[in-house]
FISESE-37696 format. One line per field, with one value per atom (N, C-alpha, C): residue number from 1; residue in three letters; atom name; x, y, z. Coordinates in nm, 4 decimals. Example, Ala and Ser with C-alpha at 12.3 -4.5 7.8 and 13.67 -1.06 7.14 Angstrom:
guti	(1|1|1|2|2|2)
bafi	(ALA|ALA|ALA|SER|SER|SER)
setor	(N|CA|C|N|CA|C)
east	(1.3190|1.2300|1.3200|1.2850|1.3670|1.2900)
north	(-0.5690|-0.4500|-0.3300|-0.2250|-0.1060|0.0030)
up	(0.7800|0.7800|0.7800|0.7080|0.7140|0.7870)
//
This chain:
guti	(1|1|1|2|2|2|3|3|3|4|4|4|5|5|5|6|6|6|7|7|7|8|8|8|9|9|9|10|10|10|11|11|11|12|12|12|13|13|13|14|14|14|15|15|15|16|16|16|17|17|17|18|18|18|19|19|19|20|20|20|21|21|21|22|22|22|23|23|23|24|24|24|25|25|25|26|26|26|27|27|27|28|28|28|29|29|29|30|30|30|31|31|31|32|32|32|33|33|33|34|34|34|35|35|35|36|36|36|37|37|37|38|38|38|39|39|39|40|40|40|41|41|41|42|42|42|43|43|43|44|44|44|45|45|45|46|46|46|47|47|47|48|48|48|49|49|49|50|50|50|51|51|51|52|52|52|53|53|53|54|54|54|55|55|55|56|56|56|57|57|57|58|58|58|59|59|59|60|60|60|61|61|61|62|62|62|63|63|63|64|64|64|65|65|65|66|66|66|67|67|67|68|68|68|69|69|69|70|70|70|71|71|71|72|72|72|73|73|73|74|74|74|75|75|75|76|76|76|77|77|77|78|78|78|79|79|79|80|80|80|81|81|81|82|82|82|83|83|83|84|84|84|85|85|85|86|86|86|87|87|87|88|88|88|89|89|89|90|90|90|91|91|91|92|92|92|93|93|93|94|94|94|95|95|95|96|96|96|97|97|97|98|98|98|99|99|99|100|100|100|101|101|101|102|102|102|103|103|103|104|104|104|105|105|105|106|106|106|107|107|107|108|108|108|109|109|109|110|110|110|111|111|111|112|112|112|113|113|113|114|114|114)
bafi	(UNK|UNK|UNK|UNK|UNK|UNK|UNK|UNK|UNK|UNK|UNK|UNK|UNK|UNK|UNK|UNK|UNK|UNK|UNK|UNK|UNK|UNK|UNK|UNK|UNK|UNK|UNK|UNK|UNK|UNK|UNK|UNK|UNK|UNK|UNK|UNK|UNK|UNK|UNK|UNK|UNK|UNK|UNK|UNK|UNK|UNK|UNK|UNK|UNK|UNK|UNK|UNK|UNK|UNK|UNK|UNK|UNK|UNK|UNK|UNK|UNK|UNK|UNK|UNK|UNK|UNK|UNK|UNK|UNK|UNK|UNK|UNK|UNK|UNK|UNK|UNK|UNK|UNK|UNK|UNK|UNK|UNK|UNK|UNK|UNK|UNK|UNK|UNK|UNK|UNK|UNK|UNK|UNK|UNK|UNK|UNK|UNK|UNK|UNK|UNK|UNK|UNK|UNK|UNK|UNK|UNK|UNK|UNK|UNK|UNK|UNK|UNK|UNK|UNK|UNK|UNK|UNK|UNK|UNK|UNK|UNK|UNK|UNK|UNK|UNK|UNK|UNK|UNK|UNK|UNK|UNK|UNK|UNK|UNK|UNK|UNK|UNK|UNK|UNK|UNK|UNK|UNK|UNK|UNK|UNK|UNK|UNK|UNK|UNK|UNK|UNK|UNK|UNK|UNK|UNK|UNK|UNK|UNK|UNK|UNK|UNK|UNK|UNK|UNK|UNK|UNK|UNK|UNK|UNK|UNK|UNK|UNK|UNK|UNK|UNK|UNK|UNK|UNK|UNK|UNK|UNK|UNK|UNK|UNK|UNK|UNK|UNK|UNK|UNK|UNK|UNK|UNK|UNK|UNK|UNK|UNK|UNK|UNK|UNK|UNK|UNK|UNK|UNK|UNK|UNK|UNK|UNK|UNK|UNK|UNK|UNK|UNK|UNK|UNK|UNK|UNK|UNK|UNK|UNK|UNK|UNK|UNK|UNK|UNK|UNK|UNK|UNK|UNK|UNK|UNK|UNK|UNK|UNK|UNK|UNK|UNK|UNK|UNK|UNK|UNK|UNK|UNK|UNK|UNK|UNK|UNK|UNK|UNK|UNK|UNK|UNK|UNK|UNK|UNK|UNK|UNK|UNK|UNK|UNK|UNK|UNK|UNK|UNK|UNK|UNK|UNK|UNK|UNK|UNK|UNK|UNK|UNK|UNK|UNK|UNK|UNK|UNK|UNK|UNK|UNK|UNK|UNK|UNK|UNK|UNK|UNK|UNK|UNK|UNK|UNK|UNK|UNK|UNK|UNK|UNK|UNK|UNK|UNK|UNK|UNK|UNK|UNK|UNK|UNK|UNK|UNK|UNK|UNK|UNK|UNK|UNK|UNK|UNK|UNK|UNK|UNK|UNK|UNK|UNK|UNK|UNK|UNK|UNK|UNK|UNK|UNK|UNK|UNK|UNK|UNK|UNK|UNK|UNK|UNK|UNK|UNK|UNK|UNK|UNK|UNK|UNK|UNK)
setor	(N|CA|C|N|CA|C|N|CA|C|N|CA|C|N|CA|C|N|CA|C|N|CA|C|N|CA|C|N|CA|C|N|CA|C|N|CA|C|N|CA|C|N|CA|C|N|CA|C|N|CA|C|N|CA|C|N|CA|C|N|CA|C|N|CA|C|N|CA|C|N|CA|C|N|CA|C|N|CA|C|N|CA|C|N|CA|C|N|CA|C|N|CA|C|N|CA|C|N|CA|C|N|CA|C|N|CA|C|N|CA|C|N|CA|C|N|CA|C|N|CA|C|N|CA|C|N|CA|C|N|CA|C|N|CA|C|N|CA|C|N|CA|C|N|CA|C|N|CA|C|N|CA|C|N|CA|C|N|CA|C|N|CA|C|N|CA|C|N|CA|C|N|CA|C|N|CA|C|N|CA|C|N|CA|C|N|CA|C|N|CA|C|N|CA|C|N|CA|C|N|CA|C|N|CA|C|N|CA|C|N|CA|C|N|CA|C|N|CA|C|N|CA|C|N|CA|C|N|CA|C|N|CA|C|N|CA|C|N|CA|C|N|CA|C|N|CA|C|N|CA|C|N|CA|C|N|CA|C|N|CA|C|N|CA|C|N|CA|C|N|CA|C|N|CA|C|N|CA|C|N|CA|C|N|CA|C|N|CA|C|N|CA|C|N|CA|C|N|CA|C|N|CA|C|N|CA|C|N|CA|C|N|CA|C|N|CA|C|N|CA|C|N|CA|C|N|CA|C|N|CA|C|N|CA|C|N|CA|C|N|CA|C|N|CA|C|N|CA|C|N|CA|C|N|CA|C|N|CA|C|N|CA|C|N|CA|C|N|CA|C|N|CA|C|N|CA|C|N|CA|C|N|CA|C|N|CA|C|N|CA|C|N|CA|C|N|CA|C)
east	(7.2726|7.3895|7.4588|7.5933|7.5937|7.6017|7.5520|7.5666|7.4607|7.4794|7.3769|7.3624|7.2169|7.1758|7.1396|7.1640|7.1120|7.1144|7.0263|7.0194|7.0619|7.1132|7.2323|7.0865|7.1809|7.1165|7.0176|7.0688|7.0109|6.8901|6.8999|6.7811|6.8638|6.9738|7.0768|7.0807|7.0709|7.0868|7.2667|7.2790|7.4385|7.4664|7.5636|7.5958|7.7229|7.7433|7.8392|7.9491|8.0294|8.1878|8.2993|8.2692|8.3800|8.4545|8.5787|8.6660|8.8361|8.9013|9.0486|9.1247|9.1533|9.1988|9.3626|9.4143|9.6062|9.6411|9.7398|9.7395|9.7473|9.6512|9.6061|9.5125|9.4635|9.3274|9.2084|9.0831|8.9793|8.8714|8.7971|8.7147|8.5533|8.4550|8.3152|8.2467|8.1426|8.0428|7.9469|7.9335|7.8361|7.7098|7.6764|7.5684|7.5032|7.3737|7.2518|7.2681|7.3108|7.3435|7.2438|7.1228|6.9955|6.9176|6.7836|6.6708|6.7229|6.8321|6.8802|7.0338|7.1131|7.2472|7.2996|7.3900|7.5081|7.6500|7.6899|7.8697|7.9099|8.0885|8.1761|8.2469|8.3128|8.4275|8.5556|8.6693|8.8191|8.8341|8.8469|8.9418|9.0725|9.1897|9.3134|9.3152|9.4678|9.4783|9.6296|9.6779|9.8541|9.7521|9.7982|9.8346|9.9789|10.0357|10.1183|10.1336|10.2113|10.1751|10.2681|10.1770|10.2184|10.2313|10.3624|10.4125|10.3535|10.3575|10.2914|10.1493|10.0644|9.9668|9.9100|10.0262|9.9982|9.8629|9.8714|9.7423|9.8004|9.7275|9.7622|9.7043|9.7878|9.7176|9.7214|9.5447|9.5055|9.5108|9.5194|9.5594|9.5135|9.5247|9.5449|9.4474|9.2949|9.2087|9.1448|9.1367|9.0713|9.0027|8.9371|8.8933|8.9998|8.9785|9.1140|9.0698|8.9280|8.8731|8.7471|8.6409|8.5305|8.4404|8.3379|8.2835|8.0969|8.0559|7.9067|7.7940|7.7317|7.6338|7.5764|7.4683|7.3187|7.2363|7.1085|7.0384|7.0358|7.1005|7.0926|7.2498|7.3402|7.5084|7.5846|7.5361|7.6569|7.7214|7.8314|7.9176|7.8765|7.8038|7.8373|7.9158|8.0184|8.1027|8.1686|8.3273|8.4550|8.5365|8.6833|8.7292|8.8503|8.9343|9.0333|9.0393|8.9666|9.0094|8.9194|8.9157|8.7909|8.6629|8.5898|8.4779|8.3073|8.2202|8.1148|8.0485|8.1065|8.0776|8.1322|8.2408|8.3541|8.2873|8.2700|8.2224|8.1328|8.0069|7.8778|7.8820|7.9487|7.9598|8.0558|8.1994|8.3147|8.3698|8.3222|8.3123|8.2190|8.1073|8.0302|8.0953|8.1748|8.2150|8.3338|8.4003|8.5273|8.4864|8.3529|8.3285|8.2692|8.2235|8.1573|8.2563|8.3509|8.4939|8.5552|8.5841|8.6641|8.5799|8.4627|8.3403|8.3012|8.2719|8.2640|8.3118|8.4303|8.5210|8.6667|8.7087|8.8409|8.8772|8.7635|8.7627|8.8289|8.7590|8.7955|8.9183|8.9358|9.0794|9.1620|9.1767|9.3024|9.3030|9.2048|9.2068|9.2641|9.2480|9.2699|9.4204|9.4348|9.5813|9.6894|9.6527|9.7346|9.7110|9.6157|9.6188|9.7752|9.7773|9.8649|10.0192|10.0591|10.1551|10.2041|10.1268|10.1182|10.1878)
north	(8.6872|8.6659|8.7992|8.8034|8.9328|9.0218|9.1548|9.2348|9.2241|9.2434|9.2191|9.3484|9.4253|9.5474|9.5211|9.6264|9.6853|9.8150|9.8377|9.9849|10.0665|10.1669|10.2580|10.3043|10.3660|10.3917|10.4985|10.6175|10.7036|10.6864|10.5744|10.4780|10.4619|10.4842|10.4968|10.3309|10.2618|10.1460|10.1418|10.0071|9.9795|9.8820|9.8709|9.7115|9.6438|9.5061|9.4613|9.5226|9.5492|9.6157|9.5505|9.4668|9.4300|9.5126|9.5263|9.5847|9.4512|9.5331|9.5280|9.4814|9.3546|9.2787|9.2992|9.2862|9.2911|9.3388|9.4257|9.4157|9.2683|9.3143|9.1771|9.0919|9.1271|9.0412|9.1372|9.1230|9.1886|9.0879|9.1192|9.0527|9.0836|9.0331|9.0681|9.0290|9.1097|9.0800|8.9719|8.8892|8.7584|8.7972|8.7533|8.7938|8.6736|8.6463|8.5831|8.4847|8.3103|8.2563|8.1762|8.1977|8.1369|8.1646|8.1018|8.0934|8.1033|7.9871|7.9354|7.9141|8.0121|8.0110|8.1023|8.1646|8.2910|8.2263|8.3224|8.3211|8.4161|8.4099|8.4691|8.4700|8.5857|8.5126|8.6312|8.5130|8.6164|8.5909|8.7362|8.7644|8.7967|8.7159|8.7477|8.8092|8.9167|8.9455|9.0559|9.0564|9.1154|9.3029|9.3652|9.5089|9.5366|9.6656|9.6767|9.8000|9.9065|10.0347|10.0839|10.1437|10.1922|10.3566|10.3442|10.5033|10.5792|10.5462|10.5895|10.6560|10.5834|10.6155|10.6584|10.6264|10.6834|10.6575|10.4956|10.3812|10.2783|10.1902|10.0612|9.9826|9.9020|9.7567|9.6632|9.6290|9.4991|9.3799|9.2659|9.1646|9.0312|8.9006|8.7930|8.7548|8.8639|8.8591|8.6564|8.6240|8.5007|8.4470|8.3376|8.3216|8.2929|8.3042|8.2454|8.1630|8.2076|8.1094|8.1578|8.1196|8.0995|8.0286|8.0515|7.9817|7.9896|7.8940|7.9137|7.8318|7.9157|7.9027|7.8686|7.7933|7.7512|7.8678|7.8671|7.9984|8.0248|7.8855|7.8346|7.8833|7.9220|7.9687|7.9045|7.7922|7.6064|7.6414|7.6245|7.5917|7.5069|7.4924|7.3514|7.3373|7.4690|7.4334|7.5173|7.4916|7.5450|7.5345|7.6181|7.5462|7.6727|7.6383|7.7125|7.7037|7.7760|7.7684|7.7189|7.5769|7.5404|7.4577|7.4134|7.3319|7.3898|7.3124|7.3150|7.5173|7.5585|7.7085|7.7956|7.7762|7.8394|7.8046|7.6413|7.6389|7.6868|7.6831|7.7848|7.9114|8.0395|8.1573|8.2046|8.1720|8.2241|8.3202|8.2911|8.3801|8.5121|8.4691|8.6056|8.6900|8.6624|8.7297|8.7822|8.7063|8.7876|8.9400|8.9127|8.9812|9.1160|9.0946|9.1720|9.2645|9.2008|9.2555|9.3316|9.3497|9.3971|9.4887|9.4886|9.6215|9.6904|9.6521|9.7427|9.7744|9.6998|9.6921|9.8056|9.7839|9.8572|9.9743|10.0355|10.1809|10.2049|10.0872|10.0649|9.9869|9.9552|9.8578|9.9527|10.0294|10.1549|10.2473|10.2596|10.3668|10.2643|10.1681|10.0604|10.0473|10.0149|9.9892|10.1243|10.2122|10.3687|10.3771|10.3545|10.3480|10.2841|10.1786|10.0206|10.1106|10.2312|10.2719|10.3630|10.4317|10.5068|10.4631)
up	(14.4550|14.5366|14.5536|14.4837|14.5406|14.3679|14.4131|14.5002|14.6092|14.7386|14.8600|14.9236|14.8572|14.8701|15.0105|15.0820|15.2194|15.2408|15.3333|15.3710|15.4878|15.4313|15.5481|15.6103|15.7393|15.8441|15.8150|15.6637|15.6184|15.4744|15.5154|15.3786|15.2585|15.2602|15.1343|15.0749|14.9419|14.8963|14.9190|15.0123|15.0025|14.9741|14.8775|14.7981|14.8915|14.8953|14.9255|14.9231|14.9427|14.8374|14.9536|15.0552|15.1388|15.1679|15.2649|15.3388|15.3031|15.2968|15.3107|15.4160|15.4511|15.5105|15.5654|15.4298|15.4595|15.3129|15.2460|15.1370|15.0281|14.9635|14.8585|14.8874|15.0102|15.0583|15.1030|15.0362|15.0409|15.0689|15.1948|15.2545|15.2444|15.1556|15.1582|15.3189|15.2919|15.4097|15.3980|15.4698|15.4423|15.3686|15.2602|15.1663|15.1765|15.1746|15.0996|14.9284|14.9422|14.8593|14.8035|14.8745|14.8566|14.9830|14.9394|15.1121|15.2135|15.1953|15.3208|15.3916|15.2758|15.2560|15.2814|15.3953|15.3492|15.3103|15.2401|15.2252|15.2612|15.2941|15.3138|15.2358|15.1676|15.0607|15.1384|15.1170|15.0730|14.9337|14.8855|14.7539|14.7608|14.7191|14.7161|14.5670|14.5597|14.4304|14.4190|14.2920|14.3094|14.3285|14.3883|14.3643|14.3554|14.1942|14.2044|14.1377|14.2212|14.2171|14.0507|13.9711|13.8455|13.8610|13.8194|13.7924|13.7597|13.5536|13.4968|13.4807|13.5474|13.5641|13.7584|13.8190|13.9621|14.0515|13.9849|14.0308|14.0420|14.1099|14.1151|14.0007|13.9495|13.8718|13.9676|13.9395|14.0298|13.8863|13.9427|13.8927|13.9672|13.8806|13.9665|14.0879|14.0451|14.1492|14.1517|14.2660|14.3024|14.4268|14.4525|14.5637|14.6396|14.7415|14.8637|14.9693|14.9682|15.1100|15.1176|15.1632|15.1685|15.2923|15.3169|15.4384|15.3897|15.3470|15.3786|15.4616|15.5501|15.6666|15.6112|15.7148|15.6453|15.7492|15.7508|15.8422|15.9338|16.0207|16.1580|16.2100|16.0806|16.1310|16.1666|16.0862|16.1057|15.9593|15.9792|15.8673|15.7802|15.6494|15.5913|15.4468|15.4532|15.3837|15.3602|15.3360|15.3600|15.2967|15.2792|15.1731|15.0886|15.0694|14.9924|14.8310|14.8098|14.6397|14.5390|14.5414|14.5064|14.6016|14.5092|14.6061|14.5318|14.5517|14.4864|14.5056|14.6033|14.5960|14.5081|14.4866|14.3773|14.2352|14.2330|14.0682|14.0595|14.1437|14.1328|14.1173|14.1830|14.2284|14.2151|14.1683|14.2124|14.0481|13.9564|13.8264|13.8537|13.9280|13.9704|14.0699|14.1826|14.2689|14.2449|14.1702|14.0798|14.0073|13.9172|13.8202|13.9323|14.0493|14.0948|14.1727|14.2191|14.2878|14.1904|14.0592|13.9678|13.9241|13.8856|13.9157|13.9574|14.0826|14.1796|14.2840|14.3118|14.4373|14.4247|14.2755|14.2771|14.2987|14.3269|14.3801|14.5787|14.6029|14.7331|14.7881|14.6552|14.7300|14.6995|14.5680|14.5654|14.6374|14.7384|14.8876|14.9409|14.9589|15.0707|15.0691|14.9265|14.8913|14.9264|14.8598|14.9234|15.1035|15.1259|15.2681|15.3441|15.3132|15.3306|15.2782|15.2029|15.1769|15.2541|15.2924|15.4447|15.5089)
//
């Protein structure tokens, strides 16, 4: 699931890492949930800019919404928060967002302060 390796235009391996929506919402790219499955996920989550350390603390990361296709690009299932996709996947996509994502949301986030 994810991470959902693909390859840049320069043969480079590129992992999922989604894009930045609005501050506090970070949006993945539809990944591969099986044979016959993509998802979409929104991750909501607090950013809140620390002095001290002149970073943001992310926090409070979760699903927010979700959409998964079948191969054909019919919806067959949707859904805020929870739902049989979340209990399956939604501990992995957390874990994968807080890994490898937070690099991109604290550009994202300083961006948004601009």
């Amino acid at each position: 699931m994810i991470p959902n390796n693909r390859v840049g235009v320069d043969g480079s391996v590129l992992i999922n890492r989604g894009v930045g929506l609005r501050p506090g919402v970070w949006l993945f790219d539809p990944y591969w949930v099986d044979d016959s499955g993509m998802a979409e996920v929104t991750v909501a989550y607090e950013a809140v800019w620390n002095r001290d350390t002149s970073a943001f603390d992310i926090s409070d990361a979760h699903i927010a919404e979700y959409k998964v296709y079948d191969d054909d690009g019919e919806v067959i299932e949707t859904g805020l928060l929870d739902g049989k996709f979340v209990q399956e996947f939604g501990r992995e996509v957390i874990d994968h967002f807080l890994s490898s994502c937070l690099e991109d949301v604290h550009v994202f986030e300083m961006g948004e302060l601009a």
